[in-house]
C-alpha positions, 0 to 999 in steps of 0.5 A: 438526516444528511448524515445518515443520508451520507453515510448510507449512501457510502455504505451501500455503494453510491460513494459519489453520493456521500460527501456533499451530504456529509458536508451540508450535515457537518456545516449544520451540525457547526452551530450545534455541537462542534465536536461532531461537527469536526466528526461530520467534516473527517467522515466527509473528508474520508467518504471524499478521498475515496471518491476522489476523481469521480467526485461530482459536485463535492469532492476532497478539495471542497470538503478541505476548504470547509473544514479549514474555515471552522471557527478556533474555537471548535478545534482540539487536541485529538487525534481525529481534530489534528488529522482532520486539520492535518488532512485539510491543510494538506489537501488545499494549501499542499504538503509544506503546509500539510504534513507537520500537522499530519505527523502531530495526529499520526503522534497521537494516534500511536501514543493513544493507549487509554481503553477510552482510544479504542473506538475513536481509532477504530473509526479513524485508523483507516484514514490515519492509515492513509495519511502514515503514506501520503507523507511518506511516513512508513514507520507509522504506516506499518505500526497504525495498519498493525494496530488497525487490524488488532483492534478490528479483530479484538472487536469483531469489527467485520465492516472494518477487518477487510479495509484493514486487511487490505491497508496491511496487504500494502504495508507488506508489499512494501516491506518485500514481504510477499508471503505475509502479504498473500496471506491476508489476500486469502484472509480477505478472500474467505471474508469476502465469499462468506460475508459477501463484502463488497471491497474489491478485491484490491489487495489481490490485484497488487500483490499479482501486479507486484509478483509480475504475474502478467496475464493473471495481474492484467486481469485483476486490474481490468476487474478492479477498475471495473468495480471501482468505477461501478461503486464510485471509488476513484481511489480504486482507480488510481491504485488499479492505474498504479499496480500496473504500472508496476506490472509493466516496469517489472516486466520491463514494458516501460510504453505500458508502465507510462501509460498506466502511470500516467493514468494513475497520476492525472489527478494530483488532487487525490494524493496517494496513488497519484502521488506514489505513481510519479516514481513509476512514471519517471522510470518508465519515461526514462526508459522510453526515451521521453526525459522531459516527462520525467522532469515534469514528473519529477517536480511534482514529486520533490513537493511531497517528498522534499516536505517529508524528508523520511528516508523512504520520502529521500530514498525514492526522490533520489532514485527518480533523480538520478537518471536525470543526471550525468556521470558522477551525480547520477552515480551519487544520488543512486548511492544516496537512495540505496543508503537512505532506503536501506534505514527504512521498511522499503525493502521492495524499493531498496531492491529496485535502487539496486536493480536501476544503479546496476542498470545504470553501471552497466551502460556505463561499461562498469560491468564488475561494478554492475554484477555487485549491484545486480547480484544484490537486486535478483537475491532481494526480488528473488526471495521476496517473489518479485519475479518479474523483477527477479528476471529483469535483474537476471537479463542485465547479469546476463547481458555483464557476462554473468549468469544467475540461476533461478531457485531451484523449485521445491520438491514437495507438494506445494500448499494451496493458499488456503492450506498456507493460510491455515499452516501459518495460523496454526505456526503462531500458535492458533487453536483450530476453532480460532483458526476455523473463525478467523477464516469462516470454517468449522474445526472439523474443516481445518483439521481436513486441512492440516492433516493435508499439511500435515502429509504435503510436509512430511510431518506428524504435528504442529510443532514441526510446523516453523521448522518446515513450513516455507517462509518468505524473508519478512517471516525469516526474520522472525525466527 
């Protein structure tokens, strides 16, 4: 009864409801049958991390220690039993202990090829997904949120589609590919309005934060933060608090961006986001003038990167070290993080190293040198609509006695984004009645559609589609 109890309430919106029922039924369940006792302590553990700083009595630390002190001998091989090991160990004994069991389940969740797989990672994916990120692991980050939504789609898993959905909506912002991402925000849009899905709209908010769309962006996070505080989720807080901090830093209001992240980061316990916004909070304490912030911020972050040593993990912790350092060590960790960003997926990032190393040569009246690093970071954030960070780049060009025009507008109609969302499906080669159930229309209604592609283009068919259709540098790389 407490498990369907736990599970009911997280369904229905009273997240905060969820764990300590869900973990009094897995402590029962442990005499019983430990295998869905195991199964009782992850569902517990993922209801918690969503709560997370809203928790009442139970939270994730509670749930972690629990699951910690299960006897040996209900412990396994499985995807889910090292995940829930990996997750706990994490949560209560901290990342040096945590991520090499993290990294074993994210081994086993895409090495799981047996059709047998199929359910426990549709179950678990979300929180696999999660856990790819909190140890800094972007490969399997990208590769499980891939996964995730085939296996939603394939299965018809409506529940589950629009959190896929919105875990891939960040995979692709961190990649800088925008247009991808956009995509799936109106993907998520149309489920939303035909379902009546109760997930904020979360994916909207950052791609507009990271898009730096300054009163549209500060709208969505005031609306998300709204909703997630009403449904109980403290995950929804923390990435609202952490979007925009993004917001401000790419519009260069760094007193915002602190504040922002410093809401975002007050919780530690909730991992994720909280982890994630001490790289917001560094830059903008830094650039406010209050270093011994940054310094503080910056020792809680070397414990979770220094634990992954990813290139993402290395990248970012160099490029928060950096302005913490005088002359040439401040140039050399600046040229470590552009070097160890560039062997990863963290495109976005990799365009900020150049945004902040260009900054940085210029105070140092290297203004040659500066032009190459600036020049480098508005052709990135201009192509991947990081607009904010594209005129932030174009200001310091200036400011070196250079100056970067924006692109120039397209001439033809510009698509609405249901009609990009349509022309896109129709590109990778979807029929209309596959298009049409994808997004809950009728074919009748997505071929009013494309024919309005089809006369906004300039073109008389489908074909001429991946010729014409405007494409952002994540889709260009597929041709």
């Amino acid at each position: 009864m407490c498990l369907l109890r736990g599970q009911m309430a997280f369904a229905s919106g009273r997240s905060a409801d969820g764990p300590p029922l869900l973990l009094e039924a897995a402590g029962r369940f442990e005499a019983v049958d430990a295998r869905l006792a195991r199964e009782t302590y992850l569902d517990a553990l993922s209801v918690a991390m969503f709560v997370g700083r809203l928790a009442d009595r139970v939270g994730m630390a509670e749930v972690a220690k629990a699951a910690r002190v299960t006897p040996s001998g209900q412990r396994g091989a499985r995807a889910s039993h090292l995940l829930l090991d990996g997750l706990a160990a994490l949560i209560a004994a901290g990342p040096a202990a945590g991520t090499p069991v993290v990294r074993q389940a994210l081994r086993a969740f895409r090495d799981a090829r047996l059709p047998g797989d199929r359910d426990e990672q549709l179950r678990w994916l979300f929180v696999a997904v999660r856990a790819a990120h909190e140890i800094w692991d972007d490969g399997a980050w990208q590769d499980l949120a891939d996964r995730q939504v085939r296996l939603a789609r394939d299965e018809g898993a409506l529940s589950v589609l629009p959190l896929a959905l919105s875990q891939r909506v960040f995979v692709h912002l961190h990649a800088g590919e925008q247009a991808a991402a956009g995509s799936l925000v109106a993907e998520l849009t149309a489920i939303r309005e035909a379902t009546g899905h109760p997930l904020p709209a979360y994916g909207a908010m950052s791609l507009a934060c990271w898009q730096g769309r300054g009163q549209d962006a500060a709208r969505l996070v005031e609306t998300a933060v709204e909703e997630a505080t009403a449904h109980g989720e403290g995950i929804g807080l923390s990435l609202a608090h952490h979007s925009a901090s993004v917001l401000y830093n790419g519009l260069g209001r760094f007193e915002e961006a602190l504040a922002s992240a410093e809401r975002a980061t007050a919780y530690p316990g909730e991992l994720g986001h909280s982890n994630w916004s001490l790289v917001e909070l560094i830059e903008a304490a830094v650039r406010s003038g209050q270093p011994a912030r940054a310094h503080a911020a910056l020792e809680r972050l070397t414990g979770s990167t220094g634990s992954s040593g990813t290139p993402w993990a290395l990248g970012v912790e160099a490029r928060c070290r950096a302005p913490l350092c005088d002359g040439d060590a401040a140039e050399r960790r600046y040229r470590e993080s552009i070097a160890h960003l560039s062997a990863c997926s963290a495109r976005a990032e990799l365009a900020r190293s150049h945004l902040l190393y260009g900054e940085w040569l210029r105070r140092q009246r290297r203004r040659a040198d500066a032009r190459t690093q600036l020049r480098t970071a508005h052709g990135m954030t201009e192509a991947m609509g990081m607009a904010a960070f594209a005129a932030r780049a174009r200001r310091e060009l200036r400011a070196t006695g250079e100056t970067a025009r924006k692109r120039a507008a397209a001439t033809r109609p510009e698509l609405t984004p249901q009609e990009a969302q349509i022309a896109r499906l129709a590109r990778e080669g979807l029929s209309n009645p596959e298009i049409g159930t994808r997004l809950f229309l009728s074919p009748r209604t997505v071929q009013y559609h494309l024919g309005e592609v089809f006369s906004k283009l300039d073109i008389t068919s489908r074909s001429q589609l991946r010729g014409v259709l405007p494409v952002g540098p994540d889709e260009a790389a597929e041709r």
